[in-house]
N, C-alpha and C positions, 0 to 999 in steps of 0.2 A: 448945796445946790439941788433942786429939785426936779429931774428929770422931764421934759415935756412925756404928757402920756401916751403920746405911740410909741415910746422907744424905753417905756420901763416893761417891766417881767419881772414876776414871784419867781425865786431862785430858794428851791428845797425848802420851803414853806417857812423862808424868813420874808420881810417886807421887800417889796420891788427893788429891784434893781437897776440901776442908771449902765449902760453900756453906750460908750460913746461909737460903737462899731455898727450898731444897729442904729446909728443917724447915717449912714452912707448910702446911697441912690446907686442906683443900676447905671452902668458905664465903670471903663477903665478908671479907678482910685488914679490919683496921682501918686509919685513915686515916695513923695515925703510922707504924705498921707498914710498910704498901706505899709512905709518902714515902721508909721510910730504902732501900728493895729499889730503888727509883727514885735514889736519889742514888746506891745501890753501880753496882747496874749501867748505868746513862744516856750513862756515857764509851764504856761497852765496843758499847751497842747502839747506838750513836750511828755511830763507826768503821766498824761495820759495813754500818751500813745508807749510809752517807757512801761509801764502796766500793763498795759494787752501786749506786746510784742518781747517785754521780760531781757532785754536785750538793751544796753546804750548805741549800740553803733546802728541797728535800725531804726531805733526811737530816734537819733537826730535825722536817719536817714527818710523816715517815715515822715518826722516834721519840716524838714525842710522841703520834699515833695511834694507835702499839704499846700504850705503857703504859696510854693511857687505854681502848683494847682489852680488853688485859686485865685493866685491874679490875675493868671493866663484866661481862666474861665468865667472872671467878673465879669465883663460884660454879657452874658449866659446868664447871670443870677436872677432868677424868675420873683425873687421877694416874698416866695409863699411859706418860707419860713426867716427866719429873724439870718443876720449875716452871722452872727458866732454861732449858730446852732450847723447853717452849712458849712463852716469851715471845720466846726468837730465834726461835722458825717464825712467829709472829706477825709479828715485826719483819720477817723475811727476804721473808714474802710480800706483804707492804705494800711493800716496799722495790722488790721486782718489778712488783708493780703498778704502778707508778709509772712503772717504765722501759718497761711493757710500751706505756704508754696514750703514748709519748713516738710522734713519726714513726719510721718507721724508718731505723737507719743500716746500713753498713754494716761487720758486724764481721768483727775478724779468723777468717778460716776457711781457708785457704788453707795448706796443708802441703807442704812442701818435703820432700824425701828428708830422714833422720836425719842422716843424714853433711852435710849442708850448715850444719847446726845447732852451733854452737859449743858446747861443755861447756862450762860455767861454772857447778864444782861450790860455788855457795852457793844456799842454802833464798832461795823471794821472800819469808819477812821477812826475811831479814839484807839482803838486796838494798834492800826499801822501807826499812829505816832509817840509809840511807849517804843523806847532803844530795844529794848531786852526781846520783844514781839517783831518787830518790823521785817529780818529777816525770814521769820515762818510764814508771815503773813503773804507776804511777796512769793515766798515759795510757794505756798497754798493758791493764789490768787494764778499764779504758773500753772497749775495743776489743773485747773478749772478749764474747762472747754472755751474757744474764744468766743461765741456770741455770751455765755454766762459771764466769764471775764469783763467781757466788755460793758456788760450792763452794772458789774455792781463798782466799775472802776469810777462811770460816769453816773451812778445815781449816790453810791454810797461814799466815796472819796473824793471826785470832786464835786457832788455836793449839786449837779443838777436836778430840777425838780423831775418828778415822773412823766411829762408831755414832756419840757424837752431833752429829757435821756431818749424817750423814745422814738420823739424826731430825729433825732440826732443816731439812732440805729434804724430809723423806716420800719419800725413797729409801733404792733397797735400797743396803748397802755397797761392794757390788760396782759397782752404778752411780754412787755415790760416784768409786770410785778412778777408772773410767771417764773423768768428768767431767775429774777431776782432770787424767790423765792426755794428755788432748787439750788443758786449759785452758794448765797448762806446757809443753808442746811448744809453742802455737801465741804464748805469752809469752815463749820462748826464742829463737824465733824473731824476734817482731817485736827484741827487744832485743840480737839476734846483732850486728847493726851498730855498737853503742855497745861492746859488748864486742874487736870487730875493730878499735876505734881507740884502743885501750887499749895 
């Protein structure tokens, strides 16, 4: 099936994407309507929000705030960006919130010369879905500051393009890659040592 064109979107620079969520209009969803956008998407914001917040019991608590968020605030929804991009800014910043109101730890921020940094040319998801990895990675991705966290959960894992990761955090692109860009150095880093005993 071939999506009508105002409701497809390039998704991380594969071919457009069909979302049947970004067919719904401004006004309250009906109830069966926004169950079945809750059961498509619930895996995906779940991950997400389980990734920034490193925690299962806020990650359900953070996603079911989201969706109940936004049904409450559907009729509020202005359309200036796509419906699943608002409901990850919802989830993302609930998810924040959450880490923000935690004590504080101490994350990785500490940069070492590039040259001490080992290349290890795989993307972190092919890295998070090798068994033997997933718990460093997770750990590392913990360590990370949450706006960094949050940008390489939603551009690099799940696999958002760079507009809308960055809708989806209320920054510019630029500050996207930014993010991005100190997030992996400073994850390359903490994981240089697993890769050195390889």
């Amino acid at each position: 099936m071939v999506a009508p064109a105002s409701s497809r979107r390039e998704n991380a620079g594969e071919e457009e994407a069909y979302h049947p969520m970004d067919e719904l209009q401004r006004g309250a969803p009906d109830g069966g309507t926004f169950e079945r956008l809750v059961e498509e998407y619930a895996d995906r914001i779940y991950n997400v929000v389980l990734r920034i917040t490193g925690n299962r019991a806020d990650a359900e608590d953070a996603m079911q705030e989201a969706f109940l968020s936004a049904y409450s605030r559907w009729p509020s929804f202005r359309g200036e960006s796509s419906p699943t991009t608002w409901i990850y800014r919802i989830a993302v910043n609930i998810a924040l919130m959450r880490v923000r109101s935690r004590r504080p730890i101490e994350y990785l921020s500490e940069l070492v010369a590039e040259y001490d940094v080992q290349d290890w040319s795989a993307s972190v998801a092919d890295l998070a879905q090798r068994a033997e990895l997933q718990e460093r990675v997770l750990t590392g991705l913990s360590l990370l500051e949450p706006e960094q966290r949050s940008a390489i959960v939603l551009r690099d894992i799940d696999g958002l393009s760079t507009a809308d990761a960055a809708a989806v955090l209320e920054i510019t692109e630029a500050a996207l890659k930014s993010r991005l860009h100190r997030a992996r150095l400073l994850l390359r880093h903490y994981l240089a040592e697993y890769f050195r005993e390889r």
